[in-house]
N, C-alpha and C positions, 0 to 999 in steps of 0.2 A: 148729730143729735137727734134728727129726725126718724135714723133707725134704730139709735134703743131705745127712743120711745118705741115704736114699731115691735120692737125684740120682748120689749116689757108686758104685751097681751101674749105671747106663746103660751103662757101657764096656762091662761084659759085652754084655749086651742085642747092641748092636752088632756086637762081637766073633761072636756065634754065628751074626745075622743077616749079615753079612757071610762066615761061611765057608759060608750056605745060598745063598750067590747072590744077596743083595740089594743094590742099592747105596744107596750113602747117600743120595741124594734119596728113593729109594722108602722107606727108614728111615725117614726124617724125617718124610716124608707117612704112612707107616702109623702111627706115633705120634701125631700130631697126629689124624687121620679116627677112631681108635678110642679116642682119649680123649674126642674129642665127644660120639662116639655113645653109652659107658659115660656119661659124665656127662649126657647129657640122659637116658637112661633114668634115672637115681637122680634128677636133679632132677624128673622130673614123676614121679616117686613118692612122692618127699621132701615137695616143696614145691607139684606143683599146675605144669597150665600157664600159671597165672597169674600166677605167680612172672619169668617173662620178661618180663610188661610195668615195663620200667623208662626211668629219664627217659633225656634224650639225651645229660646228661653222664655217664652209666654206661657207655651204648651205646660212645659217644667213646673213652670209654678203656679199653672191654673191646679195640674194633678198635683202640686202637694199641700194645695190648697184642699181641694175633694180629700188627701186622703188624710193627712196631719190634721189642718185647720176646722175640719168639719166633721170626719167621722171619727177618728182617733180620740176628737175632742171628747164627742159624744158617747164614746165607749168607757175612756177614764172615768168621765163625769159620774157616769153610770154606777160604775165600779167603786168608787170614792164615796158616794150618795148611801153604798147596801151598805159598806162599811162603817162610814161614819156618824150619817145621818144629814139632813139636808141643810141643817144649820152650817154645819163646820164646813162642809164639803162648798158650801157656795161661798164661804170666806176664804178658804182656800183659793178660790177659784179665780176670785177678785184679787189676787197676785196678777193678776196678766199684765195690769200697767208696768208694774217692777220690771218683768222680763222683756216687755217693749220697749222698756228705756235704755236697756241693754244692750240688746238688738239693734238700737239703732245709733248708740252709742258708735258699737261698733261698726257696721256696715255702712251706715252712711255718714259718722263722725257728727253728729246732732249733739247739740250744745247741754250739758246738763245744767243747769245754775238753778242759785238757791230761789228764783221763784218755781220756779217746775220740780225742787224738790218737794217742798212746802207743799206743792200741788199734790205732789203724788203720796205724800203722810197724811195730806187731808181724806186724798180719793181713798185708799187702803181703809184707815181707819171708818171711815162714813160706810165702805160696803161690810165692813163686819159688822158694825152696829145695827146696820138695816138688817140684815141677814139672820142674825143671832139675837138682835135686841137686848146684847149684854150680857147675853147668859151662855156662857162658853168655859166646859169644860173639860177637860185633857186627858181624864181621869178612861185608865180600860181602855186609850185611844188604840185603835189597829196603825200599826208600821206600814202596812202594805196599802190601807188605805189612806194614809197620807200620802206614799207615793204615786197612787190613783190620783188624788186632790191636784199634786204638784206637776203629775203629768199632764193634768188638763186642763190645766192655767198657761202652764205653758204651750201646750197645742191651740189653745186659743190665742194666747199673745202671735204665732206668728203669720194670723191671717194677716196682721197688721203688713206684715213684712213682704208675706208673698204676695198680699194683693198689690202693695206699689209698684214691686218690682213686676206684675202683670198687666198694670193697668199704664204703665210706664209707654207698655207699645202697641195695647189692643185697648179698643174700647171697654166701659162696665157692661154693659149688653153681653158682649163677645167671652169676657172674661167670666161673669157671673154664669152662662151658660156651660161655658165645662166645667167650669166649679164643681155646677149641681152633676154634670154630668159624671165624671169622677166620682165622687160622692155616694149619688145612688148603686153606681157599679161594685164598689167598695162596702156598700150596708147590706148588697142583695147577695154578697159572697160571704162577709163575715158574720153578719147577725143572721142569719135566716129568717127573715122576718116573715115569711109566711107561716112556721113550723107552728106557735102557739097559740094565732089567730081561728077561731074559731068561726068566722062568715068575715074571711077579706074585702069580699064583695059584697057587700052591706049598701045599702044607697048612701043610707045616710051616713055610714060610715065613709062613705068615697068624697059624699059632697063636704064635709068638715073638712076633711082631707086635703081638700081641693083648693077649701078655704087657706087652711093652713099653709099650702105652699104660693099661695096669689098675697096673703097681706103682711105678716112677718118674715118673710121671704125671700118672694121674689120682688118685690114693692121696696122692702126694706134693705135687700143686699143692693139692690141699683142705685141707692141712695148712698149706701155707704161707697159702693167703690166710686160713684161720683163726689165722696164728700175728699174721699183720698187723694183723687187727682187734684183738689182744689186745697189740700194743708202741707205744706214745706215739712212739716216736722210730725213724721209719724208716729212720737210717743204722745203726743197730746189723741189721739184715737181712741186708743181706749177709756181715759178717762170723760172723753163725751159722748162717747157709747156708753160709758156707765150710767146713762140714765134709764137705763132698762131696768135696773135693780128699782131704782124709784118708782117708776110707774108699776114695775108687779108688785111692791108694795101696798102702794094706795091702791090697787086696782082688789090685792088680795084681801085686804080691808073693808074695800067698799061692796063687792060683790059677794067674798064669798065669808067673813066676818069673819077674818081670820083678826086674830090679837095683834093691835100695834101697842106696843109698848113705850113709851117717852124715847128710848134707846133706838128705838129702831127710827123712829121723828127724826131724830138728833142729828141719826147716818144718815138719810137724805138729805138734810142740812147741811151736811158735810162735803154730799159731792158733789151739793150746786155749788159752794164754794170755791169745791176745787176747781171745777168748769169755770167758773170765773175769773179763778188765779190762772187757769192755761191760757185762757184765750184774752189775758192784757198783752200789749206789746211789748213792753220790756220786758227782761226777765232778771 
């Protein structure tokens, strides 16, 4: 829970790097290069450079973590966003719970019953309302960005999956470090993020930067992959990471006086609920 509140200031982040002259590829890649580098300095202070020697199915899923879970994620997103618009595109997006309950259906045989359905009609429904605030139309929708939408719901649903199966045998330190490292190898070869950047090396564009990959991040992934090692059942994940939608809500509100609509109230309503209905003991 601790890191989508964390995940839920990113829009700032963006927001200020964007009116310094960044674009979002170079965004994307300054977050990713400097959450590496912060998290390998703490890991070979923490744990020792010996803490990186791990098997091959850590490795596996650290990389399809960097290249599925995180940049893949962010390229659909991308792609879904030009298409559709930012409304649809992030209700789409909030499918991931659906495809983690899936996933984990499957792989690890996790219990579905009717309180975790309930949960997850509640979480669905609460991020489209936040998201759209009820006003959600279909009309002239593009085909191919809905399949952007769905690819990047589901490339986010399976950090869920690789990060247990990574964090199963290596430390979050350990693991969050080739995450990012993966990651930024993967943004610096597909997006060329220096190509449309007009002063990369900006100060103050490097220090935002820097910010962005130290507090939504690298702050924020060590929390998650520690919150991972410590929940039995990895489809309740996404929906208490869905508190990231809530807080860029109210944050979108408070700071930048963006419109909250009754509807959009309602869907944060909805997914403290559903956080509530996952984390009762029965089910």
């Amino acid at each position: 829970m601790l890191s989508g509140i964390l995940w839920g200031t990113i829009g700032l982040f963006v927001k200020v790097l964007d009116a310094k002259g960044s674009t979002s590829e170079y965004t994307t890649f300054m977050r990713m290069t400097f959450a590496f580098l912060l998290l390998l300095a703490i890991t070979l202070v923490k744990e020792g450079a010996a803490s990186f020697r791990v098997g091959s199915r850590t490795l596996l899923s650290c990389a399809l973590l960097g290249f599925v879970s995180m940049s893949l994620n962010n390229l659909c997103y991308t792609n879904a966003v030009s298409r559709l618009g930012m409304s649809l595109a992030a209700a789409i997006l909030y499918m991931a719970p659906i495809f983690t309950s899936m996933q984990s259906k499957l792989l690890f045989h996790e219990r579905i019953g009717r309180n975790k359905l309930i949960a997850l009609a509640f979480n669905v429904l609460g991020c489209v309302l936040a998201a759209t605030g009820g006003r959600l139309s279909l009309e002239g929708v593009s085909v191919i960005g809905l399949l952007f939408g769905i690819g990047a719901a589901f490339a986010y649903s399976t950090q869920n999956i690789f990060g247990r199966l990574a964090t199963d045998e290596a430390s979050p330190f350990v693991v969050a470090t080739y995450n990012f490292f993966f990651a930024a190898v993967f943004t610096l070869a597909v997006a060329r993020p220096f190509s449309n950047t007009s002063n990369p090396f900006d100060p103050q564009i490097l220090i935002w930067g820097l910010l962005f990959g130290l507090i939504p991040t690298t702050i924020a992934y060590l929390l998650y992959f520690a919150g991972i090692q410590g929940l039995t059942e990895t489809s309740k994940v996404p929906v208490f990471c869905s508190l990231e939608l809530v807080v860029a809500t109210m944050l979108g509100g408070l700071l930048f006086n963006e419109n909250l609509p009754p509807a959009s109230l309602a869907g944060t309503a909805l997914i403290l609920v559903s956080i509530m209905l996952m984390n009762r003991r029965t089910d």
